[in-house]
C-alpha positions in Angstrom: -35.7 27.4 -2.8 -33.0 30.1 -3.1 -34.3 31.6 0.3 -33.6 27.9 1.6 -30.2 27.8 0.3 -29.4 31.3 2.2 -27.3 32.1 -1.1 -28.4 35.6 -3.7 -29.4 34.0 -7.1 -26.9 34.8 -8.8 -24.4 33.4 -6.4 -26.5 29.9 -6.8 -26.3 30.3 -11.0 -22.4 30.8 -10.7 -21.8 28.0 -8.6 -24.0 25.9 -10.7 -21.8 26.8 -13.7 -18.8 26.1 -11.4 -19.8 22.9 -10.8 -21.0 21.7 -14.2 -17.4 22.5 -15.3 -16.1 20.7 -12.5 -18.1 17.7 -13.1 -16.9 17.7 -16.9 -13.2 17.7 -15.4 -14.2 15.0 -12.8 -16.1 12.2 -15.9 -12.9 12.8 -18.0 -9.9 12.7 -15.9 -11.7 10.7 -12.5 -10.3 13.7 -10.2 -10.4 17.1 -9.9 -14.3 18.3 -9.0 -13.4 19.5 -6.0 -10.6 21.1 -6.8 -12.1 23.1 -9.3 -14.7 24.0 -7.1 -12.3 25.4 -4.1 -10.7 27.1 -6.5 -13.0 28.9 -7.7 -16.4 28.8 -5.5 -14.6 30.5 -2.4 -15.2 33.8 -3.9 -18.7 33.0 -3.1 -18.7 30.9 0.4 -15.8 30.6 2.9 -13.8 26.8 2.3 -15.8 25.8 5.5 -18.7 26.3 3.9 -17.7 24.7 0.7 -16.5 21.3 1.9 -19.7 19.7 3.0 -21.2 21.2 -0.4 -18.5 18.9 -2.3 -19.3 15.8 -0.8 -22.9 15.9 -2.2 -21.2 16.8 -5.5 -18.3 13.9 -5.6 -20.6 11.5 -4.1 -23.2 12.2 -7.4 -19.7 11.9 -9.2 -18.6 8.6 -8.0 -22.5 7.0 -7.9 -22.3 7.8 -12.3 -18.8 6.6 -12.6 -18.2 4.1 -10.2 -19.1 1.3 -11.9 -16.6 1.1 -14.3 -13.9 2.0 -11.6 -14.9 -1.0 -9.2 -14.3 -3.4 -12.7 -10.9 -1.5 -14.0 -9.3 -0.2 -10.6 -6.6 -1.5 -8.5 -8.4 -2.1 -5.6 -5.6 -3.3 -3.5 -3.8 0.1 -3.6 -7.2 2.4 -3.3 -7.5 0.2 0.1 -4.4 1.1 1.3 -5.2 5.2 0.3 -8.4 4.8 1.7 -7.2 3.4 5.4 -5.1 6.3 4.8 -7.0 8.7 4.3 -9.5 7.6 6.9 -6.7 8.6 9.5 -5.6 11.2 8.2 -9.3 13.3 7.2 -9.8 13.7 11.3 -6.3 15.4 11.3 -7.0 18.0 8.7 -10.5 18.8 10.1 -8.6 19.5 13.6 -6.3 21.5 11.8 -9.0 23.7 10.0 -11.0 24.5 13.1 -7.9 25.4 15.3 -4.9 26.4 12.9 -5.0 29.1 10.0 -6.0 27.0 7.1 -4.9 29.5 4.3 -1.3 28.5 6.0 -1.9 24.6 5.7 -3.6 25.0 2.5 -0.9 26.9 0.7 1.8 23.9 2.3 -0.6 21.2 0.8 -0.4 23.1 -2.6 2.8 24.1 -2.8 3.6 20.2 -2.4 1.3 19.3 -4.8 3.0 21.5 -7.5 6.1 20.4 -6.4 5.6 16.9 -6.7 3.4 16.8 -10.4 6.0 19.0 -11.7 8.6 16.5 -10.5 6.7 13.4 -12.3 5.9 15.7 -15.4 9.8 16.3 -15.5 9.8 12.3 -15.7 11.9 12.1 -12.5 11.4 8.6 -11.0 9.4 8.9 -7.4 10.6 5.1 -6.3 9.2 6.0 -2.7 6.1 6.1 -3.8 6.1 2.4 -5.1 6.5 1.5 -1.3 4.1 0.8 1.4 5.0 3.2 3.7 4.3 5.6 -0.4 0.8 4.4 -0.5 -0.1 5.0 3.1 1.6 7.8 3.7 -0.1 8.8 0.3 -3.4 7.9 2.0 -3.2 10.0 5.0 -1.6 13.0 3.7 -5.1 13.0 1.3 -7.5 12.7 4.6 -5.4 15.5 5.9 -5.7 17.3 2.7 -9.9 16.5 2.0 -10.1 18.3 5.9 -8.4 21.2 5.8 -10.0 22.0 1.9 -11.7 19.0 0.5 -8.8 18.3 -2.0 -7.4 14.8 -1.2 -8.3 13.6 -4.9 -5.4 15.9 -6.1 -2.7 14.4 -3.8 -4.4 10.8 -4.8 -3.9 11.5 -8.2 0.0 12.1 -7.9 0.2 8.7 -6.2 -1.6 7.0 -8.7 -0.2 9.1 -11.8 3.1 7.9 -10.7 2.5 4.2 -11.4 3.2 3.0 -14.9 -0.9 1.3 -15.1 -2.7 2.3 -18.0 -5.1 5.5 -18.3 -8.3 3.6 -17.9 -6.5 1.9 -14.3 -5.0 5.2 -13.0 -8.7 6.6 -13.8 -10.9 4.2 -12.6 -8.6 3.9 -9.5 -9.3 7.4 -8.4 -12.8 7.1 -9.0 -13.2 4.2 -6.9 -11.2 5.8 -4.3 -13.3 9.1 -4.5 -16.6 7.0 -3.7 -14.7 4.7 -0.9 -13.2 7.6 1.2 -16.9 10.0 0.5 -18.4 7.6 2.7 -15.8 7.8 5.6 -15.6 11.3 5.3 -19.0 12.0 5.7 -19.1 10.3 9.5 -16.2 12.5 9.9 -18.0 15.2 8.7 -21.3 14.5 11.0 -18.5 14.1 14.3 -16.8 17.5 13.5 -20.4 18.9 12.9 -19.5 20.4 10.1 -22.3 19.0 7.6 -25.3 21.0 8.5 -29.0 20.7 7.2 -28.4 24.2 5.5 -25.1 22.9 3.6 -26.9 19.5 2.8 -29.8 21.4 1.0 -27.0 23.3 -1.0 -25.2 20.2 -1.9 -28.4 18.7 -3.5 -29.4 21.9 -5.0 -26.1 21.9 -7.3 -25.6 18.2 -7.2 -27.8 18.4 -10.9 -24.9 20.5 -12.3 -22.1 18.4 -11.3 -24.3 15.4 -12.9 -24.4 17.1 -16.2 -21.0 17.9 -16.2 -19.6 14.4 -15.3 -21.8 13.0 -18.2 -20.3 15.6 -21.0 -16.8 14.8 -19.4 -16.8 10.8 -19.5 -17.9 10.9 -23.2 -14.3 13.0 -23.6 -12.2 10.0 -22.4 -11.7 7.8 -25.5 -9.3 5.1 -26.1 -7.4 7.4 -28.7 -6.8 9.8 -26.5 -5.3 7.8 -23.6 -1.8 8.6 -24.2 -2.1 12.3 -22.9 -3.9 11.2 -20.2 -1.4 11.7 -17.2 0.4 14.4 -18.9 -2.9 16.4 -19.4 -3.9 15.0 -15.6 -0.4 16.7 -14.0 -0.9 19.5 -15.9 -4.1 20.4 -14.4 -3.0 19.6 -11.1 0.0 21.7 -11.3 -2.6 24.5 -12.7 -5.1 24.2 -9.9 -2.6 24.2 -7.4 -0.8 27.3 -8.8 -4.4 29.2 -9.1 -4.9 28.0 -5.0 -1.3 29.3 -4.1 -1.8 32.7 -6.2 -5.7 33.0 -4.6 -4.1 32.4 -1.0 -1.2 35.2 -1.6 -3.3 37.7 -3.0 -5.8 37.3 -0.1 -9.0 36.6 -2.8 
C-alpha cells in the first residue's frame, strides 16, 4: 500500500499522527482539521498536494459529526456561507495555479489573526451581522479552501462573532464543512486537481482523522461551553501565526 501512496513510511506514520490530532481538534471545536493539517503536513507534501488529501479527511469529519449539526445549526446562515463559498473556491484555485500562493496564503492569514484577535479583544464586528457579512464571509472562505484548503478558519470568525450558544456556533461549522465538501469536490474534479494517487492517500489516512474526531467530540461537554469561543479564537490566532511564521521562514 505504501508503494501506492508514492509516500516513505515514515512520511505516511507522521501524517497519520498529524491527522489523528487534527481530527481530535475538528470533534471538539467543529473546525480546524485542515488547518492543523496545512500547518503542519506541508513539511511532508507541497499544499497542492495536500488539499485533495483534506477533503477525504473533512468529509470522514463531517459524515461522524454531521448529524447533530443538521439538528442544532443555523442553517439559514451556513446557506448563505455556503453560496459563498461556492463562488469564491473557483477564485482561489485560479489563484493557486497562476499567482504565488505563499503571497495569498500569508494575506489570508494575516487577516485571520487580525480579525480573531479583534473579536478576542471583544471589539464588536457589526458588519459581520449584515448580509453583504455573511456572503462576503462565504466567498472569502471558497477563496480561502482554494488557495490552502482553510475556509473553515475564516467560517469560524463569522460564526464566533454571533452571540449563538457553543453547541450552535459548533454544529453550524460542522454542517457547513459537510455542505461546501461536496461543492468543492466538483471544483476539485474541474481544476483536475483531485487525482486517483491523492484519492488513495486521502482514504489511507481518513482512519486517523476518524479516531481523532471520536476522542475530540467526547471533549465537548456542556460544562465546558463557556470557553468555547475563547479557546476556538485562540487556536485560530495560533494556527494562523504558526502559517505566517512557516511562510516567512520559507519551511
Amino acid at each position: 500500500m505504501i508503494d501506492a501512496l508514492a509516500l516513505p513510511t515514515e512520511h505516511y506514520l507522521w501524517l497519520a499522527l498529524i491527522c489523528f490530532v487534527a481530527g481530535m481538534v475538528r470533534g471538539f471545536s467543529g473546525f480546524a482539521l485542515s488547518a492543523v493539517v496545512m500547518a503542519a503536513g506541508v513539511i511532508f507534501l507541497p499544499p497542492i498536494a495536500l488539499i485533495p488529501i483534506l477533503w477525504f479527511q473533512e468529509m470522514t469529519a463531517s459524515l461522524l459529526m454531521v448529524r447533530g449539526g443538521w439538528k442544532e445549526a443555523n442553517r439559514r446562515t451556513v446557506t448563505g456561507l455556503v453560496l459563498g463559498s461556492a463562488i469564491g473556491v473557483p477564485i482561489g484555485l485560479t489563484l493557486t495555479q497562476s499567482l504565488p500562493v505563499d503571497t495569498s496564503k500569508l494575506l489570508a492569514l494575516s487577516v485571520i489573526v487580525l480579525l480573531a484577535a479583534t473579536q478576542l479583544a471583544k471589539l464588536r464586528l457589526p458588519f459581520l451581522a449584515t448580509r453583504a457579512g455573511l456572503w462576503g464571509s462565504g466567498v472569502l472562505a471558497g477563496i480561502a479552501t482554494g488557495l490552502a484548503h482553510v475556509g473553515g478558519m475564516v467560517v469560524a470568525l463569522y460564526v464566533l462573532a454571533s452571540n449563538a450558544p457553543a453547541r450552535e456556533m459548533r454544529a453550524s461549522l460542522v454542517l457547513f464543512l459537510f455542505a461546501s465538501s461536496l461543492i468543492s469536490l466538483m471544483t476539485y474534479l474541474i481544476f483536475d486537481v483531485m487525482t486517483a494517487q491523492s484519492a488513495l492517500r486521502g482514504l489511507a489516512l481518513a482512519p486517523a482523522s476518524a479516531l481523532g474526531v471520536i476522542a475530540g467530540k467526547t471533549m465537548f461537554r456542556p460544562a465546558w461551553e463557556p470557553y468555547y469561543k475563547p479557546f476556538c479564537l485562540s487556536l485560530l490566532i495560533a494556527l494562523a501565526t504558526l502559517g505566517i511564521l512557516r511562510q516567512s521562514i520559507g519551511a
